[in-house]
N, C-alpha and C positions, 0 to 999 in steps of 0.2 A: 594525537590519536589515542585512543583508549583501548581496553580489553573486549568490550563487548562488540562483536561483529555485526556489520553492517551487511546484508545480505540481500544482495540482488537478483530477482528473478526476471531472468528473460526468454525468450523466446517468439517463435513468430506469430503473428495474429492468429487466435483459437488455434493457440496451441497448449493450452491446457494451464499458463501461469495463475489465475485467478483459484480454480480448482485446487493449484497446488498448495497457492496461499492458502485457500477455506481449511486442508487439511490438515496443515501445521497449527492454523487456529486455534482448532478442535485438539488438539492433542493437544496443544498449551492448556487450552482451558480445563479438558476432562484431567490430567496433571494434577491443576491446580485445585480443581474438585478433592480430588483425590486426597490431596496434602491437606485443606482443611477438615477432610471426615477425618485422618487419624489426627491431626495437631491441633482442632477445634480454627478460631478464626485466623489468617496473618495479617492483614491489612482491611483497610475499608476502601483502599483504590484498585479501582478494576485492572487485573494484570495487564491486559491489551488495548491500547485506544489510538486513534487515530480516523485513519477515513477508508474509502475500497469504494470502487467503479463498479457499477452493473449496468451491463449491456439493458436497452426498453427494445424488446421483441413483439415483433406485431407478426406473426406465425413462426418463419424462419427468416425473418427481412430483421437485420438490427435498423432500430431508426434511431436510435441516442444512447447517449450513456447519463447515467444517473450519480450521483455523488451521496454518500452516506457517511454520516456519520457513527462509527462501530459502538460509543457510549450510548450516544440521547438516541439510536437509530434515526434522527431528523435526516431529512434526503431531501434533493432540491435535480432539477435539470439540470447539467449542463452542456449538453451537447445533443442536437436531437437536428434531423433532416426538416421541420418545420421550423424552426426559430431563423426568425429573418433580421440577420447579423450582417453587421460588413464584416466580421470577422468567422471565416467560414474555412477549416478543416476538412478536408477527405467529404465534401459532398454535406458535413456535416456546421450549423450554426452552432455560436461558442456565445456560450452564457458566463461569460468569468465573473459575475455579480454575483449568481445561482454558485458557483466553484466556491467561491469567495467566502460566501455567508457559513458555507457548511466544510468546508475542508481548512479553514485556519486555524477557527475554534478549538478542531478536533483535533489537531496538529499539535497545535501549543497546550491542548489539556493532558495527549499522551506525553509528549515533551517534558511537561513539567511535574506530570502525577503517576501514569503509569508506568508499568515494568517494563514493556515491549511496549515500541514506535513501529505503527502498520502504516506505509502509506501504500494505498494500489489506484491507483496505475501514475507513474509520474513518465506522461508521454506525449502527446502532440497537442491533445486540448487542453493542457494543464500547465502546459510552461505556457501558456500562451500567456497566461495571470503571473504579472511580474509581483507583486503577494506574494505568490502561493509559492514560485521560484525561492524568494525572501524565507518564509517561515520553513519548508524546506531545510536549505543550509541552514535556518537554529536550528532545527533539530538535531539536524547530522551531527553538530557539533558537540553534544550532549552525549557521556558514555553510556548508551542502554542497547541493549538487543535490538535492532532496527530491521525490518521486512519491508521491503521494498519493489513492488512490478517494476521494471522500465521497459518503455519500448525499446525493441532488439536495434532498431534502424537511426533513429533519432539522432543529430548528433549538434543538438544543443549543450552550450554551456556546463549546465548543471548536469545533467546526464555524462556527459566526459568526464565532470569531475567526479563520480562517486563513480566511474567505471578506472580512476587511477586511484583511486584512496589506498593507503596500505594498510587501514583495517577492513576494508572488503572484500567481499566474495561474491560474484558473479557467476547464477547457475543458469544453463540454457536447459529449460523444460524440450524434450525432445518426445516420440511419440517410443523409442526405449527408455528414459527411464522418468518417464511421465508418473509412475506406478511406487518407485523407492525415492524418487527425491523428496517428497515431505519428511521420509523418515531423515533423510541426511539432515537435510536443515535443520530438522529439531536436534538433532543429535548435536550439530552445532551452536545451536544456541543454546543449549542445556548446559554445556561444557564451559561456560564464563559467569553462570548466576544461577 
């Protein structure tokens, strides 16, 4: 285990874990802004990479989630109410090909190049890609600042094991302190690098 924290955010469906991640993002990145206007350049690699789920809204009806790439911003399906899967989640069809193409790449590029490893959401349609599970644990194994969604409920494999790791931290987004937890988190991960 290393010094740099592994940090997991959970809590329940829309309950605000993604928002919390985008705003620790943003304070990473404007940070890092910052540090290059007084100190000129540090690097040429992106301080954050990895991957992050967005919900496809067809007014207020979630119908899939989407996988992004944080670097190349490439994005691909992989979970959506019309893909006709035998492999189907919560009412929802699973594209682990679509998962696959776009969330390893970008795994193993934060993994091996950037500062901070983001992976969101590692939860029902994600472990379903024994991959994605694989590239995952590399990462984890790697000392760097890691952010992390899981779902709250889950209670595969990999998800137990970063909810025992002894360099993580496990925060439940709650609708009190939905509002100060980006600040802890950063505070936390500012405190190792």
């Amino acid at each position: 285990m290393g010094v740099h924290p592994k940090i997991g955010i959970t809590g329940l469906p829309r309950s605000g874990k993604s928002a919390v991640m985008e705003k620790v993002l943003k304070m990473l990145v404007d940070e890092r802004e910052r540090e290059i206007r007084v100190r000129g350049s540090l690097t040429d690699a992106p301080i954050i990479g990895g991957m992050q789920t967005m919900p496809i809204l067809e007014g207020s009806e979630r119908m899939g989630y989407k996988v992004i790439n944080i670097v190349t911003k490439e994005e691909a399906i992989m979970a959506h109410k019309d893909i006709d899967s035998r492999l189907r989640v919560l009412g929802y069809g699973i594209d682990t090909e679509a998962l696959e193409r776009i969330a390893i790449p970008a795994i193993e590029y934060a993994r091996d190049e950037c500062e901070v490893i983001v992976i969101d959401e590692i939860g029902k349609f994600a472990v379903e890609s024994e991959l994605f599970v694989s590239v995952v644990r590399s990462a984890l194994q790697i000392d760097k600042p890691t952010l992390l969604t899981l779902h709250k409920k889950s209670r595969h494999p990999l998800l137990q094991d970063i909810r025992r790791r002894d360099d993580g931290r496990i925060l439940e987004v709650t609708p009190v302190n939905r509002a100060l937890l980006p600040y802890k988190i950063h505070k936390l991960m500012r405190e190792t690098y």
